[in-house]
Structure formats: C-alpha cells, structure tokens
C-alpha positions as CSV (number, residue, x, y, z in Angstrom):
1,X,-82.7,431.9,-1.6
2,X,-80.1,430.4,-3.3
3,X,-75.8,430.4,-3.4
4,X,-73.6,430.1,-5.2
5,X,-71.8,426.7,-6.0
6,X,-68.6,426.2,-4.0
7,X,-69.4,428.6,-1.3
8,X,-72.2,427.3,0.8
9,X,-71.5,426.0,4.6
10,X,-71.2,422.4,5.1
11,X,-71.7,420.5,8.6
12,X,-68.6,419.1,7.6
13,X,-66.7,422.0,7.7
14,X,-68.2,423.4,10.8
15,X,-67.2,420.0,12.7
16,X,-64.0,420.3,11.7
17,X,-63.7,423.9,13.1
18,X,-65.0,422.5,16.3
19,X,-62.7,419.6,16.4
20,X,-59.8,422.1,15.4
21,X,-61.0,424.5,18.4
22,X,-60.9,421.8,21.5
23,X,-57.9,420.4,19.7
24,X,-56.4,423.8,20.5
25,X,-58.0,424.3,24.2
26,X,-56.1,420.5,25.2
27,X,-52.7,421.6,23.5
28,X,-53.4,424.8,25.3
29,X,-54.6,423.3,28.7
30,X,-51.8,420.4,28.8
31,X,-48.8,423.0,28.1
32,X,-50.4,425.1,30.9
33,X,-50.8,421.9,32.9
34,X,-46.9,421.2,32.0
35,X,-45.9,424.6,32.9
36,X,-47.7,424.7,36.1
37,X,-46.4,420.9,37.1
38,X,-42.9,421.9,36.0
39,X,-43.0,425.6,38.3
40,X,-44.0,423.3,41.5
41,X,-41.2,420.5,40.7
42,X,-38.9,423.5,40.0
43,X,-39.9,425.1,43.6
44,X,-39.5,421.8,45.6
45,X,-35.6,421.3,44.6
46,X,-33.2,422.8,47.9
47,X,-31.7,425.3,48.2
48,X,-27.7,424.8,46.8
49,X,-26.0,428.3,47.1
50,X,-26.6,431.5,48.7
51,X,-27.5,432.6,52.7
52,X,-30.3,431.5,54.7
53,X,-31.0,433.1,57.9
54,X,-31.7,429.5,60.3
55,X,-33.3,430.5,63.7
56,X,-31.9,429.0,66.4
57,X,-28.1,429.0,65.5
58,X,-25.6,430.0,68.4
59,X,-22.9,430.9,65.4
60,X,-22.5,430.9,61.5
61,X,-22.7,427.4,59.4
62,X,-21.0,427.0,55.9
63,X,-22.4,424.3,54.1
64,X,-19.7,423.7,50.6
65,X,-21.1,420.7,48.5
66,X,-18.5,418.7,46.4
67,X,-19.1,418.3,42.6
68,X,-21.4,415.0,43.3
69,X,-23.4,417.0,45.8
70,X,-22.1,415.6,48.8
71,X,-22.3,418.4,51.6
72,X,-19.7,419.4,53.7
73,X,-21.1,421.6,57.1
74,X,-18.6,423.1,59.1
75,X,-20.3,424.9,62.6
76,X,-19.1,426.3,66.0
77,X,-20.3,423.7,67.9
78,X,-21.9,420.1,67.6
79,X,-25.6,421.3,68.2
80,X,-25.2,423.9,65.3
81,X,-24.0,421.0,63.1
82,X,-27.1,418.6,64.0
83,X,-29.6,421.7,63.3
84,X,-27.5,422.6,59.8
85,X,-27.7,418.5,58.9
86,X,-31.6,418.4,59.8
87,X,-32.0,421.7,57.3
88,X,-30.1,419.5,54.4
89,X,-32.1,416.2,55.5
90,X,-35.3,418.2,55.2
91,X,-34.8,419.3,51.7
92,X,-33.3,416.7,50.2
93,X,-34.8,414.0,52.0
94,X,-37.9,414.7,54.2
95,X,-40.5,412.0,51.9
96,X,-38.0,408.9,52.8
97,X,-37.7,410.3,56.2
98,X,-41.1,410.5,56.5
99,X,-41.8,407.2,55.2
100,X,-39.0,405.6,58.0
101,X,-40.7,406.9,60.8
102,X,-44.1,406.2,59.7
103,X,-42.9,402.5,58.9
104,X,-41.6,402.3,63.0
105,X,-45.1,403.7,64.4
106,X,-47.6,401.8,62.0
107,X,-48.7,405.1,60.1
108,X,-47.9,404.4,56.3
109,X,-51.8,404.2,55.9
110,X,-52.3,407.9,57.3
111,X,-50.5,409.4,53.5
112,X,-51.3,406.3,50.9
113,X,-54.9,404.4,52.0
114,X,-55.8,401.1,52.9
115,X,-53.2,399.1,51.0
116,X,-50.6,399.9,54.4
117,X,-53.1,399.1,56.9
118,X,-51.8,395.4,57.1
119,X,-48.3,396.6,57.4
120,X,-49.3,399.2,60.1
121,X,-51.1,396.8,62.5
122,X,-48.5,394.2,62.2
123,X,-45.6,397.0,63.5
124,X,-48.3,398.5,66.0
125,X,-48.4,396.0,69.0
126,X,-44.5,396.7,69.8
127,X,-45.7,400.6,70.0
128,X,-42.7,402.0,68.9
129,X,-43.8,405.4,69.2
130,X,-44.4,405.3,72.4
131,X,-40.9,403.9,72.7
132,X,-39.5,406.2,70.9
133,X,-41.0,409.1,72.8
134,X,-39.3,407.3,76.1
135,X,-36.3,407.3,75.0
136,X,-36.1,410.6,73.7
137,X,-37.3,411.5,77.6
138,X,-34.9,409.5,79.0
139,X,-31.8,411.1,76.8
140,X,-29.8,413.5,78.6
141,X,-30.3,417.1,78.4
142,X,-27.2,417.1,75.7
143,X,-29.1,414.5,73.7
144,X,-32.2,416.1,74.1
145,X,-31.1,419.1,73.1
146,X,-29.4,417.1,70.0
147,X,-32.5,416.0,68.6
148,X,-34.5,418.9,69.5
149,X,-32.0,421.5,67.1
150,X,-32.1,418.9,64.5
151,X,-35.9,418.4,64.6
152,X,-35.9,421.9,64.5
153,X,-33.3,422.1,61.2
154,X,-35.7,419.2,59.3
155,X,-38.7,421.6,59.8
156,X,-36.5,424.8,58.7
157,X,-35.4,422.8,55.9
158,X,-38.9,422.2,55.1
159,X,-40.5,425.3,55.2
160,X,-37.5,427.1,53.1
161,X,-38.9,425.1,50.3
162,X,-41.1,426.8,47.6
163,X,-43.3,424.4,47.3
164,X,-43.5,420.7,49.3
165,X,-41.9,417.5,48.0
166,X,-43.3,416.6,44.9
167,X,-44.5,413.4,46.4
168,X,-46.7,415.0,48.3
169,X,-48.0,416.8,46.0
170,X,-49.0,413.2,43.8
171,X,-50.9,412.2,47.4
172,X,-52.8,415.3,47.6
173,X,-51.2,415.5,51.4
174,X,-49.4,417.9,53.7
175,X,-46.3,416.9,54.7
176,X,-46.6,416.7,58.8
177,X,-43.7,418.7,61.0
178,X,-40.6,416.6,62.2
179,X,-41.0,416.1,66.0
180,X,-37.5,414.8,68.0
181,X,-38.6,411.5,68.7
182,X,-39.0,410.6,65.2
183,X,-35.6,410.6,64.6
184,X,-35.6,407.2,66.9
185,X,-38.3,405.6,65.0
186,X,-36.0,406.3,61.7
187,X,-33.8,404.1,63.7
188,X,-36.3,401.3,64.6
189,X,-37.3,401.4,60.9
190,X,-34.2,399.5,60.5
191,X,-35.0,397.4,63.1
192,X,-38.2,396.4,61.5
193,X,-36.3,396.1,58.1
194,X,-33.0,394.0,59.1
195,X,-34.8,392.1,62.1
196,X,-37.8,390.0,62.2
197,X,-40.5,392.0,64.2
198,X,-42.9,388.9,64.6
199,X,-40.2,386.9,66.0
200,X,-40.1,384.4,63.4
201,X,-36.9,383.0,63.7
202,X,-37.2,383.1,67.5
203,X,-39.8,380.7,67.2
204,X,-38.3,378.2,65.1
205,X,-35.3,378.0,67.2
206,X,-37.9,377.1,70.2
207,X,-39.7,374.9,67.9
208,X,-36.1,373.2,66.9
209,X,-35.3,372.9,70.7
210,X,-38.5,371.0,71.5
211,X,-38.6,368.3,68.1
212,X,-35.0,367.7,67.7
213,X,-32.5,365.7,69.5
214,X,-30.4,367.4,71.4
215,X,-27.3,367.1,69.5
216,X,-28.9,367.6,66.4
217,X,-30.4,371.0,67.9
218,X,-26.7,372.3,68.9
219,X,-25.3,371.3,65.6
220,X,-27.7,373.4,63.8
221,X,-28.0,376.5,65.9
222,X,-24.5,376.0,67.6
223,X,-24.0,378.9,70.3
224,X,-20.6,379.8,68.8
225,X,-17.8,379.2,66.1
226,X,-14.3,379.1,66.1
227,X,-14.3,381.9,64.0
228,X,-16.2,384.1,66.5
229,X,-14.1,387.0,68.1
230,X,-16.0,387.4,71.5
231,X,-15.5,390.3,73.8
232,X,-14.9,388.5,76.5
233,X,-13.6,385.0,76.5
234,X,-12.2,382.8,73.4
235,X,-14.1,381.1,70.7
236,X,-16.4,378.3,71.3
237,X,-15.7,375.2,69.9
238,X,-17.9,373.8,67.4
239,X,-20.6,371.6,68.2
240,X,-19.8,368.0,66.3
241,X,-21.5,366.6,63.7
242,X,-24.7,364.3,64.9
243,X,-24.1,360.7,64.3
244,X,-27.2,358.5,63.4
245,X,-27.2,357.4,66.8
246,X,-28.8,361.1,67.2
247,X,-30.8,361.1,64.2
248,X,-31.2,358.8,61.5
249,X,-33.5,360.3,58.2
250,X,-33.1,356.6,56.6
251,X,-36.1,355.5,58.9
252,X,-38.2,358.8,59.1
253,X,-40.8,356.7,56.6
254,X,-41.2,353.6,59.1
255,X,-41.1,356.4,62.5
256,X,-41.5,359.7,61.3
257,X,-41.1,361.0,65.0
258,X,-41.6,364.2,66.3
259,X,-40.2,365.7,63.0
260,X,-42.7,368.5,62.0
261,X,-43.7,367.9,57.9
262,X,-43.0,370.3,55.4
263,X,-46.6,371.2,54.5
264,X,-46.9,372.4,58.0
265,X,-43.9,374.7,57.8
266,X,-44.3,378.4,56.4
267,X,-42.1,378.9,53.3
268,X,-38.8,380.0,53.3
269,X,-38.6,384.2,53.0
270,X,-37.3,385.5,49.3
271,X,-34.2,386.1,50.8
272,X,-32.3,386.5,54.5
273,X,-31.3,390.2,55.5
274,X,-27.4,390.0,56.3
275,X,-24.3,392.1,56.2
276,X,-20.4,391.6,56.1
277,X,-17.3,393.8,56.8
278,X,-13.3,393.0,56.6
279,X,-11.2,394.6,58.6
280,X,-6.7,394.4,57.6
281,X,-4.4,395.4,60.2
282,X,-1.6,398.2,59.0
283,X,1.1,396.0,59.3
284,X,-0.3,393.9,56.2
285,X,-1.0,397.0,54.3
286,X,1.8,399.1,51.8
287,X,0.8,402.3,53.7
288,X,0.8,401.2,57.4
289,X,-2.6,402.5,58.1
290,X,-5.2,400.1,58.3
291,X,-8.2,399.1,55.7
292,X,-12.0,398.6,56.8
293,X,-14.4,397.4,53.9
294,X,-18.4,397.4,55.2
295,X,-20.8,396.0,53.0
296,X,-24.5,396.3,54.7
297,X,-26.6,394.5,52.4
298,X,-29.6,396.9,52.2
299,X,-31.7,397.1,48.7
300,X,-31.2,399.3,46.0
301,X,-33.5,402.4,46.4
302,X,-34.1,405.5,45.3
303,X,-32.9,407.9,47.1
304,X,-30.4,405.4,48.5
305,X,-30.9,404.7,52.1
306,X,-28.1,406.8,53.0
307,X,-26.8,410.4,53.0
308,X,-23.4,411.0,52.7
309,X,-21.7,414.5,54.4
310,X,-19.1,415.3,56.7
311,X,-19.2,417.1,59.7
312,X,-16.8,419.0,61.3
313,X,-16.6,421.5,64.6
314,X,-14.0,422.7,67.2
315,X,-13.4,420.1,69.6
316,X,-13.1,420.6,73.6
317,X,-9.3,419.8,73.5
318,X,-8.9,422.2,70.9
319,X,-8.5,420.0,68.0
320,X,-11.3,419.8,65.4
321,X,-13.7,417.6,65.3
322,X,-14.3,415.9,61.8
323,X,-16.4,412.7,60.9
324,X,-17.3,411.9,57.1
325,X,-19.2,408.6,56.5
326,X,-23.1,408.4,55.8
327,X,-26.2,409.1,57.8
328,X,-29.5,407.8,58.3
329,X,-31.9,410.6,56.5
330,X,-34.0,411.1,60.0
331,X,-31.0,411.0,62.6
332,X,-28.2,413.5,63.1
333,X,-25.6,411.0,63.6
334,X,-22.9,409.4,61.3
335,X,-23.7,405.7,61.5
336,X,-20.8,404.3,59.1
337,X,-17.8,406.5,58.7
338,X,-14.4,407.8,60.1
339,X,-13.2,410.6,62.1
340,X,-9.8,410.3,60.9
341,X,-8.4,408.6,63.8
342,X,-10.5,405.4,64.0
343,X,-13.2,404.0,60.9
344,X,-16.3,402.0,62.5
345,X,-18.8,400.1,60.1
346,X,-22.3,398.6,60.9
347,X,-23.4,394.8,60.0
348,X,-26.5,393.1,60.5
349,X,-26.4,390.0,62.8
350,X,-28.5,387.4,63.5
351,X,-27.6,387.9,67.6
352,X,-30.4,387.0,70.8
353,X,-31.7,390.3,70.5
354,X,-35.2,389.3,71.4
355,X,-36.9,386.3,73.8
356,X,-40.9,385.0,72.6
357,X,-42.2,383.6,76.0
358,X,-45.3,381.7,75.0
359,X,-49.0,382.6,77.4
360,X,-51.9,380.9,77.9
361,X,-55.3,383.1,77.7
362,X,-57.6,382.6,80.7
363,X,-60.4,381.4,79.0
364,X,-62.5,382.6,81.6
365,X,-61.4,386.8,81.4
366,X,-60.1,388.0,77.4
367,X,-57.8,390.3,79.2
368,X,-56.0,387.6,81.9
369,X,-53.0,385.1,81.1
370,X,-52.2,382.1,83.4
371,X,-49.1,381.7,85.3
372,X,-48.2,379.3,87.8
373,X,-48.4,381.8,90.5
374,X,-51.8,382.3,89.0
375,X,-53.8,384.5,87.0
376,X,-52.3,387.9,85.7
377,X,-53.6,391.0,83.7
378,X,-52.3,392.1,80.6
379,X,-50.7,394.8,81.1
380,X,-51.1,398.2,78.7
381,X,-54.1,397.2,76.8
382,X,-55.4,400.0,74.5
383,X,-57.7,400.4,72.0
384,X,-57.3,403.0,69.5
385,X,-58.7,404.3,66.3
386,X,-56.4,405.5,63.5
387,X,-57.6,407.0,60.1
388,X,-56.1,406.0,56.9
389,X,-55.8,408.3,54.1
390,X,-56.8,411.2,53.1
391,X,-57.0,412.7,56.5
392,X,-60.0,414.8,55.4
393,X,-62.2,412.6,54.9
394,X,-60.8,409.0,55.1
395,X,-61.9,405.7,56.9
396,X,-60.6,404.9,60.2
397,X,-59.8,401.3,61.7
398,X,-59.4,400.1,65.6
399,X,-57.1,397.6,67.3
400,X,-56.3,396.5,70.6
401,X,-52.8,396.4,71.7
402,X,-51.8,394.4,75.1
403,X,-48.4,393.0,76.5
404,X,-47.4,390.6,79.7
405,X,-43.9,392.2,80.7
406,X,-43.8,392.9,76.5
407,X,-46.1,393.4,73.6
408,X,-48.2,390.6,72.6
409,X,-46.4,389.2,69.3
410,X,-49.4,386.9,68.2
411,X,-50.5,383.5,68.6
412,X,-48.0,380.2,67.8
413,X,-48.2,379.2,63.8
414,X,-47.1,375.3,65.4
415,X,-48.8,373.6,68.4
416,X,-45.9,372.4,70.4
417,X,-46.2,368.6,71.2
C-alpha cells in the first residue's frame, strides 16, 4: 500500500498532538486548581454587612466598621459586647489567636511538626495551661461569665465562616474550638514574648551579686533612680560611681579575681524587649486636656499584634459606657486605650517579677531536693505525651515536668564559686 506524498502520518506529528493535549489538561487543571483555591479564600473572609443571628445574646448588637475597617460594637450590656468582640476576633483573627495560646501552653508542634517541639518543651515546665485554667476558676462569676460569652462569640465567629482560615487550610488541619481559659494564655503569650521565661536575667543578677564587689554590684543594677516615680515613697538616690578602691580593671591581667571570662558568658540576645510612654499634664497643653503617647515596642507582624475597635454599652449610672483603644486578638479587654475620661497605656519593664532559688538534687532519689531541714519531694511531677503534627497520624514526644514551691526552670549555665 502506498500514499500519497505530503499526506502520510508522521510520529512527529502525533507527539505533538500529545504534547498539545496534556498541555491543555494542565492549563485546564491549574485554572480549576485557581478557581477552586480562589472559592475557599473567597469563603474564609468575615462577614462585613448584613444580620447574623448570634445565640446567646440577651439584646441586639450593631457592629458599624469605619472606612479602615475598624469596628465599632455597640450592645445592651458588657457581656453582649465581649460575645460580639469574640465573633469579630474569630473571623478576623482566630490563626494569630490560635498561635498565642498555643505559644503559652507549649502546643505550636500539635499544627506545624517537629520544628516547634524545642519551643514547646522550653514553655511547658511553667504549665501555663494549667494556670490558666486556675485562674479562669478562680475569676468571679462576672468574669467567668465574661470569658465564657466571648469564648462562645470566637467559636460563632468561627463557624459563620464558609470555609476555615486559609492557613489552615496550607497545614491540612482543623482549626480547634476557643475554650475560656485560652483567652489567659493569649495573655501569658506576652509574658513569654516581653519577659524572659528561663529566667535569664534573674540569673545574672545573682551571678553579679556573688562575683562583684559590692559597690560595683549596686552601681550596675541600682534598686532605684532619681527619675523613678514610686507609688509609695520618693525616689531613691543613685548608687555612686565605684572608685578603684572597689574595682580596679588595670590589674585584672596580674589577678583576674573572681571575674567570670567572656568565653564563659552566653552571648548577648539580638536585641532587649522594652517599651516607653510620655505622659503631658493639660496645663502645658493649648487645649487644656492632657496628652499620653505609648509606644510598646513589639515587632512588625502581620496581622499586627493588635485589634483596634471601640466598645460602647449603657452604664449602671446611666451614662454610657465607651472605651476605644486596641485589644489583644484572644482577650475581650481593651488593653491600651481611653474611655473618654482617663487614657491608660502599657509598657514593658524590666521589674522583680520573678525569684530563681537554686536546688540541689538528692543524688540518692531523682525525684528529692535537699534542704537544710532535710530532704524534700518535688512537688507536681508529671509525665506526659504530646503528639506533634498532623494529629492523624503524627509522632508523639514525652517530658517530665516537676517544681519545689515552682516549676523547675533548668539547671545553672555558671557554677557559682
């Protein structure tokens, strides 16, 4: 059989139809991928005009939102108002929220693997969940119920959604429901980002105490300045300046002393959490009133750390009740704002907030400390296992938690003399 010239098939040809066919099937299947990822981005945005029906209300909520999208709620009563903020938080917010709390109870490594599980066991021996669930107990029965209408708003929030936070949806996880006494680890999220949950600087300072001359110590970490304002009592005086009667670094090479080298020192931290505020009083201003600037010193993120609304509701004396300033995504509360009577702001302080009080093991029992009234048990010693993601099907890891009158911080970096 023969054909004609010019017409017969050519493998040439037929690859090139191939090649023109899956060509087509990937243009078609990443436009219907597009499509698909653009309907569930498109379904996870909140909910910006319109009614919602929001179980658990004792009266109507309006909820206006300015031109930047800064939402205004106006309820009957405060719990209203904490259950209509948890419904905004929840869609707007719920992954950084999410992330807070899990950053306070050692749980990052429950939604993104084994890269958190270093971060979780360091914040797990101050069991802040367990904290957090005491002081939600603890609360009174109109703070309870506080927490309790906003948990229930974050959920409501939640499930309102069409589809869950696209963050989420990168993991491959569910989203887990909002339970009141996460709103108090959001809280100690900031503890564990503007404070030093190892008790670093704690240390030093006893390390300082022990190797320094006296003098030399209270010049360096001086209880006070002049331009402290105490709450009770004036300003301490500064401590002077050490002579080299005290300490003299010309003959640290012939008697280096008790002086701890700089090899044997951890390095310094990329930078030191802080905060400042200014405060003028009205008789210096033009208008009378006065002026309160607060600059807290956080990192730039995204979302920022803070939500801004304002609240308002009928007071008790008949007046109305309105606060705007910024909230913590997680908590119900305005933490920097005014209510136009007064204006409060927050800084971060390097204050005594915490004591490190130095054991010895009893070599003889793993789970005994000495004292000089003798041996005692560590109290609250657990051992748990926690799975890291996915839930499904991950790994799991175990640690043992124990505390004296507190958690057990770690073991001294520096042997004390």
């Amino acid at each position: 059989m023969t054909a004609r010239e010019g017409t017969a098939p050519t493998g040439r040809g037929s690859a090139a139809r191939i090649g023109g066919v899956v060509l087509a099937a990937l243009v078609l299947s990443g436009l219907t991928g597009g499509l698909w990822l653009r309907a569930r981005l498109r379904a996870s945005l909140p909910q910006l005009e319109g009614t919602r029906v929001l179980a658990g209300l004792r009266a109507s909520v309006r909820i206006e939102r300015d031109a930047l999208g800064v939402p205004t709620i106006q309820g009957g009563n405060r719990p209203d108002v904490a259950r209509a903020t948890g419904f905004l938080h929840g869609q707007d917010r719920f992954f950084q929220m999410d992330l807070l709390r899990r950053r306070a109870a050692g749980e990052l490594a429950e939604i993104v693997g084994r890269v958190a599980v270093k971060l979780d066991r360091e914040i797990r021996v101050h069991r802040f969940r367990s904290v957090a669930e005491r002081v939600v107990g603890a609360g009174s029965p109109e703070e309870r119920a506080l927490v309790q209408a906003y948990a229930e708003g974050v959920n409501a929030g939640l499930a309102a959604l069409g589809g869950k936070p696209f963050e989420y949806l990168a993991l491959g996880v569910n989203p887990a429901p909002w339970r009141p006494e996460d709103s108090v680890l959001a809280a100690l999220a900031m503890f564990a980002t503007l404070q030093d949950p190892k008790g670093g600087r704690e240390s030093d300072l006893g390390l300082m105490h022990d190797l320094l001359p006296a003098p030399v110590f209270e010049f360096l970490a001086p209880r006070g300045t002049e331009c402290d304002t105490p709450d009770v009592g004036g300003a301490l005086p500064a401590a002077p300046l050490p002579g080299p009667e005290a300490l003299d670094l010309r003959n640290r090479g012939r008697d280096p002393g008790r002086l701890p080298s700089e090899a044997a020192r951890d390095p310094e931290p990329d930078h030191q959490p802080g905060s400042n505020n200014w405060a003028v009083a009205g008789r210096l201003t033009a208008h009378g009133g006065a002026l309160l600037a607060n600059d807290m010193h956080l990192g730039i993120a995204v979302p920022n750390t803070w939500y801004r609304v304002t609240l308002s509701w009928p007071g008790s004396d008949g007046d109305t009740n309105r606060i705007t300033g910024v909230t913590l995504p997680g908590t119900p509360a305005v933490v920097v704002g005014s209510n136009t009577h007064v204006a409060w702001g927050f800084t971060n302080t390097e204050g005594d907030w915490s004591d490190l009080v130095e054991i010895e093991a009893d070599p003889r029992d793993k789970d005994t400390y000495l004292t000089p009234g003798g041996p005692r048990k560590l109290r609250g010693r657990r051992r748990r296992r926690w799975r890291w993601f996915p839930p499904s099907g991950g790994r799991s890891w175990t640690m043992t938690t124990a505390g004296a009158h507190a958690p057990c911080a770690g073991w001294p970096t520096t042997s004390r003399p």
